[in-house]
C-alpha positions in Angstrom: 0.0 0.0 0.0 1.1 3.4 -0.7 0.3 6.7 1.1 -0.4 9.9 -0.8 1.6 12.4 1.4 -0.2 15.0 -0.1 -0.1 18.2 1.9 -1.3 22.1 1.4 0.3 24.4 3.8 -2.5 26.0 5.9 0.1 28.4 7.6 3.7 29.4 7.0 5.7 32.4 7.9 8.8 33.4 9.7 9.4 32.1 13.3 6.8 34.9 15.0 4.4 34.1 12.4 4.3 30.3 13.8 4.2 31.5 17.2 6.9 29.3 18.4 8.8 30.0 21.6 12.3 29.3 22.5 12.5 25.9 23.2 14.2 23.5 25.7 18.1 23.8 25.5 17.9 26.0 22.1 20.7 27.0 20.4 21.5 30.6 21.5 23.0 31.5 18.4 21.1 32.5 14.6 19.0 29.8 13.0 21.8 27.8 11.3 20.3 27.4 8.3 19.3 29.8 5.3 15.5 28.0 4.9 14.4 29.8 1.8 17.7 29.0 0.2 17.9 25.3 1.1 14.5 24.6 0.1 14.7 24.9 -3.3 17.1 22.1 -2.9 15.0 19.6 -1.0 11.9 17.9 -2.4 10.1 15.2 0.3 7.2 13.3 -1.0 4.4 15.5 -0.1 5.5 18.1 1.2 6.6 21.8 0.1 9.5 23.0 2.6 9.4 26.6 1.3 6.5 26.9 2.8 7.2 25.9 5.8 9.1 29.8 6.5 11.8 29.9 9.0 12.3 27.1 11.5 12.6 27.5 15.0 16.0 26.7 16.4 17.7 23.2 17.6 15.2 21.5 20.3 17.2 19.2 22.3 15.0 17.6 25.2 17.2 16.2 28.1 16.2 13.7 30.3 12.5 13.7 31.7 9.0 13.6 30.5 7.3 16.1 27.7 3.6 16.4 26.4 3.2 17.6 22.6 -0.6 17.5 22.4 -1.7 18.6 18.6 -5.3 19.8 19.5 -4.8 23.4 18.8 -3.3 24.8 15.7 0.2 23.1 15.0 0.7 21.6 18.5 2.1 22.6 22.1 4.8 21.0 23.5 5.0 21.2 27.6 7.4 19.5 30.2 5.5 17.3 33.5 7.4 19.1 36.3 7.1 17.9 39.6 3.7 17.7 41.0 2.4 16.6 37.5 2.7 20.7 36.5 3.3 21.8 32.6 5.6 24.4 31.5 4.9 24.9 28.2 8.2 24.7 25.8 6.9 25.9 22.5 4.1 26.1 20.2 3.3 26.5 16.6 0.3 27.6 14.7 1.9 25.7 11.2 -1.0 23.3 10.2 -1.2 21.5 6.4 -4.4 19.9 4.6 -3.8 16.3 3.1 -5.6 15.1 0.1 -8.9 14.0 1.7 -9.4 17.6 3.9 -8.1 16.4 7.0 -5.7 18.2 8.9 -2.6 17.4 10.4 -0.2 19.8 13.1 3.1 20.9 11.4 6.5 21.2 14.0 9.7 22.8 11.6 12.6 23.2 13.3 16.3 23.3 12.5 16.9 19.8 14.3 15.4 17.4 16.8 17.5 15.3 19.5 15.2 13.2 21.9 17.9 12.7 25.1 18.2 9.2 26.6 16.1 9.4 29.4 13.3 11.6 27.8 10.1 10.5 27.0 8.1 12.7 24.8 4.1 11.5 24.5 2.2 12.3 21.2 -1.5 13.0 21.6 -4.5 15.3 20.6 -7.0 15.1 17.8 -4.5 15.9 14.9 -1.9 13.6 13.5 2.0 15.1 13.8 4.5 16.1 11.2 8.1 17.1 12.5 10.0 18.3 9.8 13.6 18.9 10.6 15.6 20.9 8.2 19.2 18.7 9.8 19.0 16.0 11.6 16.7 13.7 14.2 18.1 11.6 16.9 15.9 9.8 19.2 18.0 8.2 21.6 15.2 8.8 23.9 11.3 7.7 23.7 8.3 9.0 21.7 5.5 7.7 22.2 2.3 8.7 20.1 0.3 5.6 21.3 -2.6 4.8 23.1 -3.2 3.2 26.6 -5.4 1.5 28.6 -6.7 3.7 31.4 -5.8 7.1 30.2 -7.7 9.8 28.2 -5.5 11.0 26.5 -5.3 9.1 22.5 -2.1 9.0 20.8 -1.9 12.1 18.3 -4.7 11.8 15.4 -6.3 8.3 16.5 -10.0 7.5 16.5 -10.8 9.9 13.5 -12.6 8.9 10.4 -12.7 5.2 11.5 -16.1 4.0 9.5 -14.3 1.2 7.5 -11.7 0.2 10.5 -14.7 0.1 13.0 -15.4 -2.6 15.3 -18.6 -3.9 15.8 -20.1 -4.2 19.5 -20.8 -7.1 21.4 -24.0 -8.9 21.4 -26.3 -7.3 24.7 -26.9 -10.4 27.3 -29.9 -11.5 27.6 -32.0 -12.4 30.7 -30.3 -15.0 31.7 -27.0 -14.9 30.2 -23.8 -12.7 29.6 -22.8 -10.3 27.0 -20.3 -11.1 23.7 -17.2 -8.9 23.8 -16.5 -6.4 21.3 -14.3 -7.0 18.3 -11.2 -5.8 17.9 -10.4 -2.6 15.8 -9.2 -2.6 11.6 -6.3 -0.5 10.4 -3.2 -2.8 8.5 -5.2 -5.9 9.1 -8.4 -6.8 10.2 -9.4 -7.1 13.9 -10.7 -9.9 15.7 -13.7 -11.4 16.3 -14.9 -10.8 19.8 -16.0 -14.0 21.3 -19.3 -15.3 22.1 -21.3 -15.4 25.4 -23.5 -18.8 25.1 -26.2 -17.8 22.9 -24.9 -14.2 22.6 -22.6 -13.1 20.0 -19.2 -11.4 19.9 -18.8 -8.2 17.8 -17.3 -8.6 14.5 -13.8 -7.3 13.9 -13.0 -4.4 11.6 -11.8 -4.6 8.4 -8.4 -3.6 6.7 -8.2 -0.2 4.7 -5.4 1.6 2.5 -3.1 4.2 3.6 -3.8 6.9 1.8 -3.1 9.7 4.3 -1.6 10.3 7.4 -4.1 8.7 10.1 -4.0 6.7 13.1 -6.0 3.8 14.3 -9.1 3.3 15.6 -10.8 2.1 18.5 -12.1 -1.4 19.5 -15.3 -1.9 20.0 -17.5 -2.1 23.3 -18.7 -5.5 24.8 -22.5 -5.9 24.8 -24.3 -4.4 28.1 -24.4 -6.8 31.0 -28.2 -6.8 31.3 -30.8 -8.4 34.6 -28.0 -11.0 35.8 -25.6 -7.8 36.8 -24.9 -6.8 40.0 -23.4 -3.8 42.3 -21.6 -2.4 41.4 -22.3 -3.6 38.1 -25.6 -2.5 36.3 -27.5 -3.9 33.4 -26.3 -1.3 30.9 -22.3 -1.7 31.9 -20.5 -2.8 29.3 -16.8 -3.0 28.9 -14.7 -0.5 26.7 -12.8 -0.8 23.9 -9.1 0.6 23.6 -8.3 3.7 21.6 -5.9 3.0 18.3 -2.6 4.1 18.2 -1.8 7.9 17.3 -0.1 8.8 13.7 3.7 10.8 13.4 5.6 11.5 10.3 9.4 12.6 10.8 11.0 14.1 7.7 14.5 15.3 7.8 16.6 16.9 5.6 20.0 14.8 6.0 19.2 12.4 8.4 17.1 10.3 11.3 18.9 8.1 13.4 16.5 5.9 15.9 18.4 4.4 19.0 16.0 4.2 21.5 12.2 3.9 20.4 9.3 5.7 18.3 6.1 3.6 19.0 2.1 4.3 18.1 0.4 1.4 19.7 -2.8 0.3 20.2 -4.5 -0.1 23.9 -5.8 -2.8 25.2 -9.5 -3.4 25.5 -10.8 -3.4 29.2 -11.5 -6.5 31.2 -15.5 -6.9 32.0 -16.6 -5.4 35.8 -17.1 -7.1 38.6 -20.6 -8.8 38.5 -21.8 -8.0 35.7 -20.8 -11.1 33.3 -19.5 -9.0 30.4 -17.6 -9.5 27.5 -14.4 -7.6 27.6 -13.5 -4.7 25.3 -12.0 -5.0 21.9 -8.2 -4.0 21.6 -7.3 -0.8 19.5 -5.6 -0.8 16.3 -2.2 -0.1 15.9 -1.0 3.7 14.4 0.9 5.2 11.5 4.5 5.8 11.7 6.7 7.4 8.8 10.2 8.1 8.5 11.7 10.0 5.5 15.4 11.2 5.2 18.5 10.8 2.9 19.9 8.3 5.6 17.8 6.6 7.9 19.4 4.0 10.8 17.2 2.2 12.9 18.9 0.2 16.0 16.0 0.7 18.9 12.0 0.4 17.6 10.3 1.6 15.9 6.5 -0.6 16.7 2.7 0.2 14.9 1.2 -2.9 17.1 -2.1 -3.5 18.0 -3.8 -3.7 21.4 -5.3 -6.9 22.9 -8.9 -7.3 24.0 -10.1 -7.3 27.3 -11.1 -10.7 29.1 -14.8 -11.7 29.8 -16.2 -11.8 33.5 -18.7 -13.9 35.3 -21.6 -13.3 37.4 -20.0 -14.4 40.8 -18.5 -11.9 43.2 -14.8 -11.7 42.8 -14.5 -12.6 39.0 -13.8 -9.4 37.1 -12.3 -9.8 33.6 -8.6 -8.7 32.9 -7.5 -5.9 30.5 -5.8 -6.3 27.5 -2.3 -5.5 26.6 -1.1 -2.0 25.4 0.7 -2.5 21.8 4.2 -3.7 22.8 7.5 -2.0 21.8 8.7 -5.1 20.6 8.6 -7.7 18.0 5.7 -9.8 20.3 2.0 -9.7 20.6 0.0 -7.7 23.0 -1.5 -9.8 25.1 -5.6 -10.7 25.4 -7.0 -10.2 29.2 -6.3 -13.9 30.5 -9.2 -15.8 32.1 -11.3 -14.3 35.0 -10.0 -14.0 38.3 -12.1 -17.2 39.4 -11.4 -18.7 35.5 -15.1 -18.2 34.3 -14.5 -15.4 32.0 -12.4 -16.2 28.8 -9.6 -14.3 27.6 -9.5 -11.9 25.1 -7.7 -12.0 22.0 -3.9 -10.7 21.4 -3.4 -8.0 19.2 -1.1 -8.1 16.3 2.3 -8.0 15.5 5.6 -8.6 13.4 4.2 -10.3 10.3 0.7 -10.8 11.5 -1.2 -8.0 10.5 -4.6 -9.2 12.0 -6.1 -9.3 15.7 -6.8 -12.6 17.3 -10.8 -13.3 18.0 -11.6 -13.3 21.6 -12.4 -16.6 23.0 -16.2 -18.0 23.4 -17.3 -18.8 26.7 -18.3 -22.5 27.2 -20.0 -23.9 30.3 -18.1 -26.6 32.4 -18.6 -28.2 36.1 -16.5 -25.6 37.4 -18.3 -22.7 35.6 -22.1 -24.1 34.9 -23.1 -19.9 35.1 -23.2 -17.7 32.0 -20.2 -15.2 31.3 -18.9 -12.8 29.0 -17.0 -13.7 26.1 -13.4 -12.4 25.5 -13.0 -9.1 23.5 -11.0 -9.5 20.2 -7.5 -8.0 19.4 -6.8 -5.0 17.6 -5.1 -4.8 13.9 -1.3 -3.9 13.3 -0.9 -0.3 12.2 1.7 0.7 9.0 5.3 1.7 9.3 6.5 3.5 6.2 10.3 3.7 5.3 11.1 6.6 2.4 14.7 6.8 2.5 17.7 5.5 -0.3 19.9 5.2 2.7 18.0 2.6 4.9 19.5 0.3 7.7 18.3 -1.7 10.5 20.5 -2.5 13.1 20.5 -7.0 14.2 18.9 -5.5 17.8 16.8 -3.2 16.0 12.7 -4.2 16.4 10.5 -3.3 13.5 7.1 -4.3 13.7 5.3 -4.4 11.6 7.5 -4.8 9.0 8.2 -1.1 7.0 7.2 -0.8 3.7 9.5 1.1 1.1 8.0 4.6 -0.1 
């Protein structure tokens, strides 16, 4: 599959213009590059560096943790001080317009060096470009994913998901549990969440083509737990999908070197509530990810995975379902919720990973001796998101962990 990369320019402008601040450990000397001069020289797929204006200076972010949310204009970046405080870093009001009218945040600067030690979270409703007119070194972490438990998606995920969405889980009924969700389409297709007795699981979603730059989408929710739940369950709980992974493109104009990690996982799908015989949640699909430069070197990894689903849960006090797995940074699958705390409730399914683009279905439930009463069924894992390599200078280090694989621009 190929990706368009086409982008208009929605803003552009000297540094005031763009409204970004001096940044972290900036350079105190002049921008050291003539922008209008070098662009004429430098033609990225997609994109049209003169008019991007005048980057801001070298951003260097030491060791620590940093928030670059892209919900207004081009994206804020802010360090978690003490206390769990923001000091805002920079801004800029650079946005572009891709070929289907969606928009994406634009950061230009003259470089980008991610510190071992920092850890630099993507998120917000707009997918990320960082376009450095040097260099990028990430011997840090960046980390436009999703997770289980927190509010906050990775950067563009969730948007125009209609032919990645999950289906929901079958509502119980009167006397029995609900089916967990299926797990969310992006690369591949998501799983199929798994049955509850007569009730069935939600069906995964589907694969779609990379046209644009756009994250992945959420899993689907279980069924609702209907008459057999109780406190602190209710009959219309239900068990939530996990968000899909966020989507970043780094474009550089001499090089990108990746020694530590750049990640847009998928969450996991949550496990069913106590009591309430749920399915669990679907998993989340994994992100985007896209890498251009002259030389590109890849040693740490560089992960799109998908997110497991959540496990089912039976009726009987103490026998909550578990959650699924985040998207791992690594070559191996995120893991479904395993069985119920007392073993009623199935596991969900594991998202996917390395070569295997598609979620795993969540597992049915099926009565035994042990387990005569109704439960949920699992929730189903999440899709793999894309990694896309543009680059005539390309190599991946033996430790490096790709996954899925990149495909060539």
């Amino acid at each position: 599959m190929r990706s368009a990369w086409t982008l208009a320019l929605a803003a552009c402008g000297c540094r005031g213009v763009l409204g970004i601040q001096q940044p972290i450990d900036a350079t105190d000397s002049a921008i050291l590059i003539d922008a209008p001069a070098a662009c004429t020289f430098w033609h990225p797929q997609g994109v049209d560096p003169c008019a991007l204006g005048v980057p801001a200076r070298a951003l260097t972010l030491g060791a620590g943790q940093y928030i670059y949310d892209t919900t207004t204009a081009g994206g804020k970046l802010s360090e978690v001080e003490p206390g769990n405080t923001m000091r805002a870093i920079l801004s800029s009001e650079l946005t572009a317009m891709q070929s289907d009218g969606s928009a994406i945040a634009v950061l230009s600067v003259e470089s980008l060096t991610v510190a071992a030690g920092a850890t630099v979270r993507v998120v917000g409703v707009k997918p990320l470009l960082v376009v450095a007119w040097s260099t990028i070194q990430i011997d840090g972490a960046i980390d436009a994913g999703s997770h289980a438990g927190d509010v906050r998606w990775g950067a563009g995920a969730n948007q125009a998901c209609a032919p990645a969405a999950a289906m929901k889980g079958g509502d119980a009924p009167d006397t029995g549990g609900s089916g967990g969700g299926g797990g969310a389409g992006h690369h591949g297709v998501g799983g199929t969440g798994g049955a509850a007795d007569v009730t069935a699981g939600g069906s995964g979603g589907g694969s779609v083509s990379a046209l644009v730059l756009r994250g992945g989408c959420t899993g689907a929710d279980s069924g609702a737990a209907g008459l057999v739940a109780q406190s602190p369950s209710t009959r219309s709980t239900t068990s939530a999908g996990g968000g899909g992974g966020g989507a970043i493109r780094l474009l550089a104009h001499d090089s990108i070197d990746i020694a530590g990690s750049l990640s847009a996982g998928g969450a996991g799908g949550a496990g069913a509530l106590e009591r309430s015989a749920c399915g669990g949640g679907g998993g989340g699909s994994g992100g985007y990810i896209a890498l251009d430069a002259p030389a590109l070197k890849i040693s740490g990894a560089v992960a799109a995975n998908g997110g497991g689903g959540g496990g089912g849960g039976g009726p009987a006090d103490g026998d909550p379902g578990r959650a699924g797995g985040d998207g791992r940074l690594d070559l191996r699958p995120a893991l479904g919720g395993g069985p119920s705390v007392l073993g009623c409730g199935p596991p969900g399914g594991d998202g996917a990973a390395e070569t295997g683009l598609d979620g795993k279905p969540g597992i049915a439930f099926v009565p035994t001796q042990m387990c005569p009463k109704v439960a949920g069924g699992g929730g189903g894992g999440g899709s793999s998101g894309f990694i896309f390599v543009a680059s005539p200078a390309f190599t991946a280090a033996p430790t490096s962990k790709i996954s899925p694989p990149a495909a060539m621009q």
